[in-house]
VEXMI-403117 format. One record per residue (C-alpha): x, y, z; residue in three letters. Coordinates in steps of 0.2 Angstrom, whole numbers, plus 5000, padded with zeros to 4 digits. Last residue first. Example, Ala and Ser with C-alpha at 12.3 -4.5 7.8 and 13.67 -1.06 7.14 Angstrom:
BEGIN
PT,5068,4995,5036,Ser
PT,5062,4978,5039,Ala
This chain:
BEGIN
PT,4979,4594,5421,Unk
PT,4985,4577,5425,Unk
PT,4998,4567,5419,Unk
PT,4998,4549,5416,Unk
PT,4989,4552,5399,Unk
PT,5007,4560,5390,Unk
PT,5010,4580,5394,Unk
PT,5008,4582,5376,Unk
PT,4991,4571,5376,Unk
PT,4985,4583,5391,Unk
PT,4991,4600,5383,Unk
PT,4980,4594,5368,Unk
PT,4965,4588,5378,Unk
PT,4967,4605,5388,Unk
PT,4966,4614,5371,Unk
PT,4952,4606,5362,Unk
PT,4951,4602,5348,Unk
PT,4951,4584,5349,Unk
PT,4965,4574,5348,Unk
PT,4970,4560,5338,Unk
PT,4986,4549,5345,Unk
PT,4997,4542,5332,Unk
PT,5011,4531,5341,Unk
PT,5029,4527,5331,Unk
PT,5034,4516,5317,Unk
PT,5029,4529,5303,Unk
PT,5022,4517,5293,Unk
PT,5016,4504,5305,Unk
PT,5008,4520,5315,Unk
PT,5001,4527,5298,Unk
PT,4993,4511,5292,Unk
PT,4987,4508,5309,Unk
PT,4978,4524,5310,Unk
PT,4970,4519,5294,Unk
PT,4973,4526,5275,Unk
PT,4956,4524,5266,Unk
PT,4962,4542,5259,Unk
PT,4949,4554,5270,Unk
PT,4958,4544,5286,Unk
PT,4951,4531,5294,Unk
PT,4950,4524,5313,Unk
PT,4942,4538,5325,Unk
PT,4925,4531,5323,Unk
PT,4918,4547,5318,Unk
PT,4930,4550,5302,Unk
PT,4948,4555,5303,Unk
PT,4957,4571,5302,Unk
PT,4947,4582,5311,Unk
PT,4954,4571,5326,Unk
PT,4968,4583,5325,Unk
PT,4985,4574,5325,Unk
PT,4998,4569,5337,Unk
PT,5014,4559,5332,Unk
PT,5020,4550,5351,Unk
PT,5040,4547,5356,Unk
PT,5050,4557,5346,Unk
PT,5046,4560,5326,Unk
PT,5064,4559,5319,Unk
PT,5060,4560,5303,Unk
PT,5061,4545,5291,Unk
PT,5044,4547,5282,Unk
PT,5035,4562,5290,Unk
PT,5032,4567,5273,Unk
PT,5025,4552,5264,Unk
PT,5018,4545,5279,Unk
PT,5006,4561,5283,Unk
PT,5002,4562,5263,Unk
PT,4996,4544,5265,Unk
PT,4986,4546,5280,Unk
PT,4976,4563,5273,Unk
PT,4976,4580,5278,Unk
PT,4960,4588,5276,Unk
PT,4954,4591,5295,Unk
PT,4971,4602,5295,Unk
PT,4967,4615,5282,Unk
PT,4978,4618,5269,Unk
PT,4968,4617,5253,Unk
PT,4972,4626,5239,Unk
PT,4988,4617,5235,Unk
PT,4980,4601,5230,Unk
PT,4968,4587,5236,Unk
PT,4979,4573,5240,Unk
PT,4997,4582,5240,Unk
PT,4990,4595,5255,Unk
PT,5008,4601,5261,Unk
PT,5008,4594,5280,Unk
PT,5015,4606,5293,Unk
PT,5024,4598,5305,Unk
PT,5026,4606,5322,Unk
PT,5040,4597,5333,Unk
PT,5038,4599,5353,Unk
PT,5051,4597,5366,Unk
PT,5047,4595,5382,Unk
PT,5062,4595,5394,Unk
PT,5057,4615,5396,Unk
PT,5042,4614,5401,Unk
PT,5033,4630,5406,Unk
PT,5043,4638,5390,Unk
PT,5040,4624,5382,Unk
PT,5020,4625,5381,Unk
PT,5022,4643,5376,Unk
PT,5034,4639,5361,Unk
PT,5020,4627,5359,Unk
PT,5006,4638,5357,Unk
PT,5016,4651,5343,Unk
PT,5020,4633,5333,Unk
PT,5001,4629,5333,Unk
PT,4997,4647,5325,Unk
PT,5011,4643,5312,Unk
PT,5005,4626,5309,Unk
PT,4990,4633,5306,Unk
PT,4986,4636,5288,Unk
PT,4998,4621,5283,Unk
PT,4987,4609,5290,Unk
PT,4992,4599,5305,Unk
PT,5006,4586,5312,Unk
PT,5011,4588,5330,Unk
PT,5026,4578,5335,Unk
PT,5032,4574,5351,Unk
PT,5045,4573,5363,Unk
PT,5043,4570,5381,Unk
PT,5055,4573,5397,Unk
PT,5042,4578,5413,Unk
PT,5051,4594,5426,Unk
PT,5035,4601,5425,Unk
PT,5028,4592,5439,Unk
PT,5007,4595,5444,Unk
PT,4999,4614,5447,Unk
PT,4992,4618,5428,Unk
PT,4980,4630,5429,Unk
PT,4991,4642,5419,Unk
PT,4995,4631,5406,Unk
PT,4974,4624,5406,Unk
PT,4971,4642,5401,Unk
PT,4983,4647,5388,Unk
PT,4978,4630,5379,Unk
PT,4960,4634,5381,Unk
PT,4962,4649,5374,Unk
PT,4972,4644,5361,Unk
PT,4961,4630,5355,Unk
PT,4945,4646,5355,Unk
PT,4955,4655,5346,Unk
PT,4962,4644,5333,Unk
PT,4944,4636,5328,Unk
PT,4935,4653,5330,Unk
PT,4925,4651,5314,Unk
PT,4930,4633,5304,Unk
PT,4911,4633,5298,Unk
PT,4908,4619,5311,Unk
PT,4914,4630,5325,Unk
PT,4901,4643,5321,Unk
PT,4890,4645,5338,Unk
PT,4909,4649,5347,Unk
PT,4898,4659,5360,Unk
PT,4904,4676,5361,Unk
PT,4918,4674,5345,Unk
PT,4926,4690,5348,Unk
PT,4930,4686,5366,Unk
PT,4939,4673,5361,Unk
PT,4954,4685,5353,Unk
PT,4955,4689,5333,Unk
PT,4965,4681,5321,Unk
PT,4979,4694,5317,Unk
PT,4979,4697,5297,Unk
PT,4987,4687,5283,Unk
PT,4972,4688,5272,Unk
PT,4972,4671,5269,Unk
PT,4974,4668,5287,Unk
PT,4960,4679,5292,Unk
PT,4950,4671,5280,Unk
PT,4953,4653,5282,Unk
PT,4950,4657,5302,Unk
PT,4930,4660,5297,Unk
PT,4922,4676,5296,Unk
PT,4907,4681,5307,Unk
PT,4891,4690,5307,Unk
PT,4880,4689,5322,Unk
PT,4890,4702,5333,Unk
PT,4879,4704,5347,Unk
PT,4874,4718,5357,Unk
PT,4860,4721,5342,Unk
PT,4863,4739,5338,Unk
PT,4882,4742,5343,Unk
PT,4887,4722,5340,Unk
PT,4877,4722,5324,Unk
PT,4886,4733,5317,Unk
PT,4902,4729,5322,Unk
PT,4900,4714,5315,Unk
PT,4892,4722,5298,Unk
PT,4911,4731,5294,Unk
PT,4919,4715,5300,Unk
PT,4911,4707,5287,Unk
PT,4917,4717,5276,Unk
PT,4932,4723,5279,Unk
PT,4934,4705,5279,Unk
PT,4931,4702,5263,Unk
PT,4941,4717,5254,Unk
PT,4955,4709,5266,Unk
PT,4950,4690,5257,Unk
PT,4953,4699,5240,Unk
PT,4967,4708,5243,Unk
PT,4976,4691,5249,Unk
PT,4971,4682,5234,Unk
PT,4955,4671,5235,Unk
PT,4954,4658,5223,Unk
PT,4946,4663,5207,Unk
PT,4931,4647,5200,Unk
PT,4930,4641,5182,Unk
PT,4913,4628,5183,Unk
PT,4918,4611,5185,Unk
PT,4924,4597,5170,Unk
PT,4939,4593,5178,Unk
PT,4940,4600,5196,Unk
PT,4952,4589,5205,Unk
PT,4964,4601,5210,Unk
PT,4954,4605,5225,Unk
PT,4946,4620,5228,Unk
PT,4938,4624,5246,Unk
PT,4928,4642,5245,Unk
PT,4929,4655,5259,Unk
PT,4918,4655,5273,Unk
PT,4907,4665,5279,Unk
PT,4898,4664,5295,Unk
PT,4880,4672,5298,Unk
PT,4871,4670,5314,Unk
PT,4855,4670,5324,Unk
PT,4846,4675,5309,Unk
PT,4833,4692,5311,Unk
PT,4828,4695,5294,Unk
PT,4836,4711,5293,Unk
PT,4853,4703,5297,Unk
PT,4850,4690,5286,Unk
PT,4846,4704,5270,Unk
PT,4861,4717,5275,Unk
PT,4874,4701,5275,Unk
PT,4867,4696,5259,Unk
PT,4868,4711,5251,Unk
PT,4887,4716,5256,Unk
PT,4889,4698,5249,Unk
PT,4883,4703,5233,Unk
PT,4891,4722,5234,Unk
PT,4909,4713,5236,Unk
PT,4907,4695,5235,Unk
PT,4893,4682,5228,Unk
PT,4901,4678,5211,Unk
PT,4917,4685,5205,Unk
PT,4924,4677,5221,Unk
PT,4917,4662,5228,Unk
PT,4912,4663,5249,Unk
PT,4902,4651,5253,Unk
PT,4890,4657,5265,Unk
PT,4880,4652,5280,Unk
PT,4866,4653,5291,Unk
PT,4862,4649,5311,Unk
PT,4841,4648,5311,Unk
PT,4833,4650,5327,Unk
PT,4815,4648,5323,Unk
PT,4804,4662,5329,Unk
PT,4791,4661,5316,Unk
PT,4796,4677,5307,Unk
PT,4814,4667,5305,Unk
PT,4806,4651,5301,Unk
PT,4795,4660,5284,Unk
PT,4810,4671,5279,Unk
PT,4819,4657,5276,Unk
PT,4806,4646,5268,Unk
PT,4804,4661,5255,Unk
PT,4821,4657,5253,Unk
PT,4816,4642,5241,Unk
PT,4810,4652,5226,Unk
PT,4829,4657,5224,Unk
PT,4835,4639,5225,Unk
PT,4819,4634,5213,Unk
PT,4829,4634,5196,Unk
PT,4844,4625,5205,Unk
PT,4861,4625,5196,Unk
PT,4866,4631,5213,Unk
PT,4876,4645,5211,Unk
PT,4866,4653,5197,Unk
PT,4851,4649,5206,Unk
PT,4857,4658,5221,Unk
PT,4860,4672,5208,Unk
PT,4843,4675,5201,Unk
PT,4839,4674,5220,Unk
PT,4851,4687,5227,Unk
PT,4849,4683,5245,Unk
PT,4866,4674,5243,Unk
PT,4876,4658,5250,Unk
PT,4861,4652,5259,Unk
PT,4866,4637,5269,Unk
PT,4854,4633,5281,Unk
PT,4857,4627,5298,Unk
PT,4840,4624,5310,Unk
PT,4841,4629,5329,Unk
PT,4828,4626,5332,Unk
PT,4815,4613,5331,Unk
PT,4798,4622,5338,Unk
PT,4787,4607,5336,Unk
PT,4776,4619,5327,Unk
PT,4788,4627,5318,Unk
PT,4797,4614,5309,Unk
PT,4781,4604,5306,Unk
PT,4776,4621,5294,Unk
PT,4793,4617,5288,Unk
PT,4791,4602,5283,Unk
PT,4775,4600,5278,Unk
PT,4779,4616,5265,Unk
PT,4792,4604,5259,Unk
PT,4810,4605,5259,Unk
PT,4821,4601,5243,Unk
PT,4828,4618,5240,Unk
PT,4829,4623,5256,Unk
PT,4851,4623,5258,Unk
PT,4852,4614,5271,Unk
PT,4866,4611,5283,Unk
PT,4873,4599,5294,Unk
PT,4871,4602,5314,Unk
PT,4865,4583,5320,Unk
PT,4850,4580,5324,Unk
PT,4842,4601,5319,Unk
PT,4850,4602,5300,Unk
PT,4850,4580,5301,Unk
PT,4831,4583,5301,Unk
PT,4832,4596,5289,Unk
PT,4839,4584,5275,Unk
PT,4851,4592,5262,Unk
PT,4864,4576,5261,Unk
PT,4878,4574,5248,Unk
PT,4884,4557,5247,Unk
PT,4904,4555,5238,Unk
PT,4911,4550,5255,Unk
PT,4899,4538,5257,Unk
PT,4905,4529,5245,Unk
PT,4923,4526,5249,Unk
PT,4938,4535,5238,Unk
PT,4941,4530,5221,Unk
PT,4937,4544,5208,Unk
PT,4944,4562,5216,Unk
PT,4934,4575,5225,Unk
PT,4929,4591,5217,Unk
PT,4911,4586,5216,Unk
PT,4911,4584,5236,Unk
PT,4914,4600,5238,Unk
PT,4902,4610,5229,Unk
PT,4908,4628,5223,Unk
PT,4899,4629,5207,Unk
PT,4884,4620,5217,Unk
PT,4874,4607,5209,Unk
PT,4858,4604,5217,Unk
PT,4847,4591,5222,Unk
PT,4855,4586,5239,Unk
PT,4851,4571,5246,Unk
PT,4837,4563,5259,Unk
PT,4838,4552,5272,Unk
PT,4830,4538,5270,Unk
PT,4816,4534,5285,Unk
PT,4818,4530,5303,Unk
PT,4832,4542,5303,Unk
PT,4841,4532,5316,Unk
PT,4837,4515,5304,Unk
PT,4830,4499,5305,Unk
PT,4819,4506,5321,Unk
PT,4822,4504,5340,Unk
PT,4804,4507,5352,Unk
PT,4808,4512,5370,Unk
PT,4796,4525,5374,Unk
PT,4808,4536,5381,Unk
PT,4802,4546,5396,Unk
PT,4803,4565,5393,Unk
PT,4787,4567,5405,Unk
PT,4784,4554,5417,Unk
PT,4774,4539,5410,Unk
PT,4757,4535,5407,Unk
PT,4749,4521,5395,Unk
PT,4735,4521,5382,Unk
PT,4738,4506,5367,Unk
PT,4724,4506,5354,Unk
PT,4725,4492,5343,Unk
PT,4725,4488,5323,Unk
PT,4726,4473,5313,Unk
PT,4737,4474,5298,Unk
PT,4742,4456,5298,Unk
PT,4759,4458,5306,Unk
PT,4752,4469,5320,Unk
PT,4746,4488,5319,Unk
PT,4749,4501,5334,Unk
PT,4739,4516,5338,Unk
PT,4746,4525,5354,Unk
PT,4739,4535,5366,Unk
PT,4750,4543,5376,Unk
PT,4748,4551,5394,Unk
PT,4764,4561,5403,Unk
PT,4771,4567,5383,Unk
PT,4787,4563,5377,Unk
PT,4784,4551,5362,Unk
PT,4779,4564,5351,Unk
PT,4793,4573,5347,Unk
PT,4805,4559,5346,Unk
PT,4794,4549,5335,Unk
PT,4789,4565,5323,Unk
PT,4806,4569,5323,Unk
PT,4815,4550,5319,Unk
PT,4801,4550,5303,Unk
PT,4783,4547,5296,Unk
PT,4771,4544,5313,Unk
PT,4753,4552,5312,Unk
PT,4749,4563,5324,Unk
PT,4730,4555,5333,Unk
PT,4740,4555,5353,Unk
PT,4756,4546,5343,Unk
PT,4750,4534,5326,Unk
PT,4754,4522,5317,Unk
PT,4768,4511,5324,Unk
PT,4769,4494,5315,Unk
PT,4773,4479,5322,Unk
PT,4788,4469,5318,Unk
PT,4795,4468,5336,Unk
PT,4781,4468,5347,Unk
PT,4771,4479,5359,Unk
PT,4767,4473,5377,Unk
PT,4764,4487,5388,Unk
PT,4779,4483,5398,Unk
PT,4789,4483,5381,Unk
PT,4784,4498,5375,Unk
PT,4786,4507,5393,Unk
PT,4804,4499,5393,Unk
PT,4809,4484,5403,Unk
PT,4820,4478,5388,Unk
PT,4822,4491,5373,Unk
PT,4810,4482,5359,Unk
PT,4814,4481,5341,Unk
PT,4813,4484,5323,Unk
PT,4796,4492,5325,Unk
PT,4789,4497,5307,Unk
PT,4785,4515,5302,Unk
PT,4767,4520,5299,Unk
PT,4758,4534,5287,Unk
C-alpha cells in the first residue's frame, strides 16, 4: 500500500530531507502506509526510515532523526488520506433518513469510519470494521473509540439495523474492551424495541464488559418519515420507566465501580418532566455529544462566572436568546439569575417551535434559519438575537435549512451572535464583548 505526497510544509523534516510533491509514501520504519492513522502513528518516532517512490515508481530509502512527536511535514489530497467510509446499515430510528428532499449533500452522508470514532468523536456502529482494523486499533493503542451499540441482543441489533452481521459485529466489542481500549457507548433509545428488559440487558452486558461509558438517548423523529419503519415516541411514563432505569444501573456502578458509567441524556429528564440533575452527577461530562449534561454543565458555568464576576453591573442591554423548546425553560431559570445581578439587562427567551422537522423535535442544535425568522418576525428583539452555535455547521455561517447568518440578520434586521455552550461565553455575549468576566 502507498499514499501520494500532495505537498511539502516549508522547513519541515520532509522537506529538509528532500522529498517531493507527487511522490509516494510507502512505507514508515517497514509499516506500510494506507490512511491519516497509520501516518500520524508512525511518523512520531526519534529515528525514521522511510521508503518513498518518485513519479516513475522508483524507490529510495530516506533515514533521518528528529525529536520525538515532530511532525514530519507531508500534506495529502485529503485529511483522511483515503475515503472515508459510510454506513451500511439502515437503522429504524436513523436520522439522516427522516430528513427532507432538498437540503445540501453532505447533510444526507452517513459515516461509520473508526478513524473519525478516535479523530473526531463520531460513532460506529462495527458492522463495516475489519479484523485489520481493529487489531491496528489495539496496537496503536487508539482510545477512546465511540460505538454505537443500541442493544447486546444480537437477533435484535440486526433488527434495528437492517444489518445481518450487526449482531456478529459485537464480537469486535468485546475484543477492544479485553484489550484495554476505552470504548465510550451508546444507545438510541426506540420504545417497543430495545426498552424495558432489553435495555435492562444492554446496560447489565456493557457494564460487565468493562465500557468507559453508556449514554442513552431517546429517539429523534421527524415528520418526514414516509416509507420508515413505525416508531412510539416516548410519553412521559415511558421516559420515567427509562430513567429508573438507568438511574437504577448508575447508582450501581457508582457503589461498585466509584463511577457512574451509565447515563441518560437531558431529552430524557425533560420528557420525563423530572429535575435535571446537578454537575456533580455528570463527573467528567465524557457524554456531551449525546446531549448528557448539556443544561448542567451551561448552568454551572453560568452560576459560576455570575459569581466571579467583579466589573460594573450597572451596563443597559437587551437581548434575545432563541433555543429549542426543550430548554427554553431551563434558559429562562439562568437569566432570571442573570437580571437579578443586572438589573438594566433585560433578557427575552424565545423558544422556537421546530416547523422544519416537526413536533418531536425540540432541541436547540435543530432549529433552523427560516423557523427563527418566521417567528421572531416583528418582535421586538433589543439590541443583539443570540443562538446556540449547535445551530449552525463548523464554519459558523449556515443553518440546517441553507438559511445563512446573514439571511437571518437581514431578516430580523438586528445582530445574530452564536455562542458556544458554554456559560461564561453566554454571560460574556449578554454582557456585550466590551465587558470582561
Amino acid at each position: 500500500m502507498s499514499v501520494k505526497i500532495n505537498s511539502i510544509e516549508p522547513h519541515s523534516h520532509a522537506f529538509n530531507c528532500g522529498i517531493k510533491s507527487g511522490e509516494t509514501l510507502i512505507s514508515i520504519n517497514s509499516n506500510d502506509i494506507v490512511d491519516v492513522l497509520d501516518y500520524r502513528f508512525y511518523q512520531f518516532s526519534k529515528e525514521l526510515e522511510l521508503v518513498v517512490a518518485d513519479k516513475n515508481g522508483k524507490e529510495r530509502v530516506i533515514n533521518l532523526k528528529k525529536p520525538e512527536y515532530d511532525e514530519l511535514g507531508l500534506l495529502f489530497d485529503t485529511y483522511l488520506i483515503d475515503e472515508e467510509k459510510s454506513c451500511r446499515n439502515k437503522c429504524v430510528f436513523c436520522f439522516i433518513d427522516q430528513l427532507p428532499s432538498g437540503m445540501r449533500d453532505t447533510l444526507y452522508f452517513k459515516d461509520d469510519d473508526s478513524r473519525l470514532s478516535f479523530l473526531f468523536g463520531n460513532y460506529i456502529t462495527l458492522t463495516n470494521i475489519t479484523q485489520h482494523e481493529v487489531d491496528r486499533i489495539i496496537k496503536m493503542h487508539i482510545s477512546p473509540i465511540n460505538i454505537s451499540v443500541h442493544t447486546t441482543n444480537e437477533e435484535l441489533r440486526c433488527k434495528m439495523m437492517n444489518n445481518r452481521f450487526a449482531g456478529d459485529a459485537l464480537k469486535h466489542l468485546k475484543r477492544l474492551c479485553e484489550s484495554s481500549v476505552e470504548v465510550n457507548t451508546q444507545i438510541v433509545c426506540c420504545p417497543g424495541y430495545n426498552d424495558a428488559d432489553e435495555l435492562r440487558k444492554s446496560l447489565s452486558d456493557l457494564v460487565d464488559l468493562g465500557v468507559n461509558l453508556v449514554a442513552v438517548v431517546p429517539v429523534g423523529l421527524t415528520k418526514h418519515r414516509e416509507g420508515l419503519a413505525k416508531l412510539t415516541p416516548f410519553t412521559k411514563e415511558k421516559a420515567q420507566e427509562t430513567l429508573d432505569i438507568i438511574n437504577e444501573y448508575s447508582d450501581m456502578c457508582l457503589e461498585k465501580y466509584g463511577r457512574r458509567i451509565v447515563f441518560a441524556a437531558d431529552e430524557l429528564y425533560i420528557k420525563a418532566g423530572r429535575e435535571i440533575p446537578d454537575a456533580s452527577h455528570y463527573e467528567d461530562f465524557s457524554a456531551l455529544e449525546n446531549g448528557v449534561g448539556l443544561i448542567a454543565l451551561l448552568k454551572d458555568e453560568l452560576f459560576y462566572a455570575l459569581d466571579d464576576y467583579e466589573g460594573d453591573t450597572d451596563i443597559k442591554r437587551s437581548v434575545t436568546i432563541a433555543c429549542g423548546t426543550s430548554v427554553a425553560p431551563f434558559m429562562r431559570e439562568m437569566m432570571d439569575a442573570v437580571e437579578d445581578k443586572f438589573t438594566n439587562v433585560k433578557v427575552s427567551v424565545v423558544p422556537i417551535k421546530n416547523e422544519f422537522f416537526g413536533g418531536g423535535v425540540n432541541v436547540s442544535g435543530l432549529v433552523v434559519g427560516r423557523d427563527l425568522i418566521n417567528q421572531l418576525k416583528d418582535k421586538a428583539l433589543g439590541d443583539e438575537l443570540l443562538i446556540s452555535s449547535s445551530m449552525l455547521r463548523f464554519e459558523n455561517d449556515l443553518f440546517l435549512d441553507d438559511t445563512s447568518v446573514e439571511d437571518v440578520e437581514k431578516e430580523l434586521d438586528i445582530k445574530l451572535t452564536p455562542v458556544n455552550n458554554s456559560g461564561e461565553e453566554l454571560l460574556y455575549a449578554i454582557l456585550s464583548k466590551e465587558c470582561e468576566v
